[in-house]
N, C-alpha and C positions, 0 to 999 in steps of 0.2 A: 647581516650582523644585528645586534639585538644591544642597545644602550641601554643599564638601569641607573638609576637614581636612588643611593642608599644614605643612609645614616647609621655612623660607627662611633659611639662612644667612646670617651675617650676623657683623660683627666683633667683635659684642659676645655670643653666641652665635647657637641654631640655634630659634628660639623656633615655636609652635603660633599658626600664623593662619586663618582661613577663607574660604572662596570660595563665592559665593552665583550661580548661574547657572540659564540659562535651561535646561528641559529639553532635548533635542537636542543634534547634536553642534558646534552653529555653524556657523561662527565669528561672534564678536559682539566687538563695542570693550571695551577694559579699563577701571574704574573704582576708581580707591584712595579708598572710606571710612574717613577718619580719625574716630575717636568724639571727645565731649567729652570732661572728664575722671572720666566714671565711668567710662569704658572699656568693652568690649566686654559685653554684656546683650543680656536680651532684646529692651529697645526698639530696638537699634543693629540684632540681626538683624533683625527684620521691617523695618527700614528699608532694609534694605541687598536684604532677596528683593522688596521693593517694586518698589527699580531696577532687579534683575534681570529685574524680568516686564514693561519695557519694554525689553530686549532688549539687555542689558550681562553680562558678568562682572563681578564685583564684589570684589574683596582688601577683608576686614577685617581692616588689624592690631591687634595689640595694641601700642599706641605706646609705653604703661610698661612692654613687657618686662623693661627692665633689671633693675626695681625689684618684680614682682610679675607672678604669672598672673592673669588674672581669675578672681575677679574682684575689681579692685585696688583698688574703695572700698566697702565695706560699710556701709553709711548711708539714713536716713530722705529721699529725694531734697528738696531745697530748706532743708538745715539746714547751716549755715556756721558751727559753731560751733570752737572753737580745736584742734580733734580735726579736723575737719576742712582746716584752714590747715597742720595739721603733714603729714598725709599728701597736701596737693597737694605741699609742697616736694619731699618725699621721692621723687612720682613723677616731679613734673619737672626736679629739681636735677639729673639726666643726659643729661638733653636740650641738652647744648648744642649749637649751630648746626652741631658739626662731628658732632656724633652725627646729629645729622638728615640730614645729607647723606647721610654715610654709610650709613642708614637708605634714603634714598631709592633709592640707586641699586640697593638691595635690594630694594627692595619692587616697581619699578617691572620688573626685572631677573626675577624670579619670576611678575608680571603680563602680560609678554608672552612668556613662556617655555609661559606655564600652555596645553596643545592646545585649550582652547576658543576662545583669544582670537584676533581678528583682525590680521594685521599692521598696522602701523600705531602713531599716535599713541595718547595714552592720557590720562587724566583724572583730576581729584584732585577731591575734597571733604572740608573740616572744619570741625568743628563747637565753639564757645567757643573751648579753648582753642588748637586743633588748627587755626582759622584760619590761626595767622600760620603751624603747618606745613607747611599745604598751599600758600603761597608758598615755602617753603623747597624745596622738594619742587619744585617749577616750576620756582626759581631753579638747583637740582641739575643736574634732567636738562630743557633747556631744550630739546633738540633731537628730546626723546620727551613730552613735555605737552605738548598743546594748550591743556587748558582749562583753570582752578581757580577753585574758589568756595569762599565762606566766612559762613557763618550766624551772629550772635551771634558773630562773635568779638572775641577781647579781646587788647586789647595790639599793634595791626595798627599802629599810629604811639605810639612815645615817643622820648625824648630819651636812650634807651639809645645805644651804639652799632652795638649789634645788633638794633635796629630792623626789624622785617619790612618797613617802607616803606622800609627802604635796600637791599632786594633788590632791587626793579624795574628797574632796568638790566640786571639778569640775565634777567627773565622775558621768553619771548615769545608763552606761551598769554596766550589770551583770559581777561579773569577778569571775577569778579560776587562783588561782595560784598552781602550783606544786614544790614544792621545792626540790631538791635535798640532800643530808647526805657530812656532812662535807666539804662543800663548804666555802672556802675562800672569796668569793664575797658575800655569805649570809649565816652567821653562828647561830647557834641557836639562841643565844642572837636577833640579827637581824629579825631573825624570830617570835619570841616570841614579839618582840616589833612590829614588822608589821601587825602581827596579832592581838593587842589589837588596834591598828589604827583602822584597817579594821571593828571591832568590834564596837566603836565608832562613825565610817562612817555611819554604821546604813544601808547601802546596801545589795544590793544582792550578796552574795560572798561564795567561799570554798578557804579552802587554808591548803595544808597538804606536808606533804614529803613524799618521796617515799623511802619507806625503802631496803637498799641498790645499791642504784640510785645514782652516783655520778656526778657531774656536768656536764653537756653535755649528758646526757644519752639518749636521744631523738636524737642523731645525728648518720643517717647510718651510718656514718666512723670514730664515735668517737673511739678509741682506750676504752671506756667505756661503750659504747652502752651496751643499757641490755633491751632487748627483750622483757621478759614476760613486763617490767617495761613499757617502750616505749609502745607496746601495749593497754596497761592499761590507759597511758595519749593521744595515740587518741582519746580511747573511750567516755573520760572525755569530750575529746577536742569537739567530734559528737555529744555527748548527751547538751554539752552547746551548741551550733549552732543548734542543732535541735531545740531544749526548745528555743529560742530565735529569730530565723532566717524564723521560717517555720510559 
């Protein structure tokens, strides 16, 4: 696998992100890895040269540039304590829906620019928090995403106004969400309601939990990690980029 180091401009500045591909010179489909919210680590690389070596480019940004280089949480993983609560605000309080946009159409913009990629559509994945971005990120550039999935994420239906389940009228890639079991950020109720959305979307979609999968379970160094489970949602994750990208 072959790591680069680019620089994407972008409105808010010109920030440091990486690209994980296949040896050779391609061309292969583009893949945007959005991290949870540790941000960009170790565990996010090896996940992201894992895709690569079935046959993707792969953009990792760093979503909190605004707020921080990685790496942007320095912490015991699986400790929520009030030290904690203050530096998610602080990464996410600039993420509003129009920075995300804005975001996307840079990041996706940079992703088919980059000489490895192949013309063509391109794909999103995010992980907790980064779920409801990589609907944002669909809903952006709707005429260059085919696909987007979303692991553990949190916050995909509330009673906000700006609700990631009031994008779907925007989106027309295919999506997959994976939900996690007794998740605070997306609780049955939540799910249940997200799922009659997506139903009335009238799209191309799956969306299931993963039974005993607890939040973050897809992350090498979660204190949660669950293997057989994780396994299970790359496969999901290959077989929708395949069906859609190839």
């Amino acid at each position: 696998m072959i790591q680069d180091e680019i620089r994407i401009p972008t409105a808010a500045g010109n920030p440091l992100f990486f690209v994980h591909r296949p040896d050779g010179d391609g061309p292969w489909p583009g893949v945007i890895m959005l991290t949870d919210i540790g941000g960009i680590r170790q565990a996010y690389h090896d996940s992201a040269r894992r895709l690569a070596s079935e046959g993707y480019v792969v953009l990792l940004p760093n979503v909190f540039y605004r707020t921080s280089e990685p790496p942007v949480i320095v912490r015991k993983p699986g400790v929520f304590d009030d030290a904690f609560w203050k530096r998610f605000k602080e990464l996410t309080e600039p993420l509003t829906p129009e920075a995300i946009e804005s975001d996307a159409a840079a990041y996706v913009g940079a992703l088919t620019r980059h000489s490895a990629v192949r013309p063509g559509p391109v794909a999103v994945v995010g992980f907790c928090y980064t779920g409801g971005v990589a609907m944002r990120v669909a809903a952006a550039q709707p005429e260059r995403v085919a696909a987007a999935a979303s692991f553990h994420g949190g916050g995909l239906y509330t009673d906000s106004p700006t609700s990631p389940h009031l994008l779907l009228p925007r989106i027309r890639a295919r999506l997959y969400f994976g939900h996690a079991v007794k998740d605070n950020s997306m609780p049955e109720e939540a799910i249940r309601k997200f799922e009659a959305a997506l139903a009335a979307w009238g799209g191309q979609y799956q969306s299931e939990t993963y039974e005993g999968a607890y939040h973050s379970w897809t992350a090498l160094d979660s204190p949660v990690y669950n293997q057989p489970q994780a396994e299970r949602a790359f496969g999901k994750l290959t077989e929708l980029f395949a069906t859609t990208l190839r």
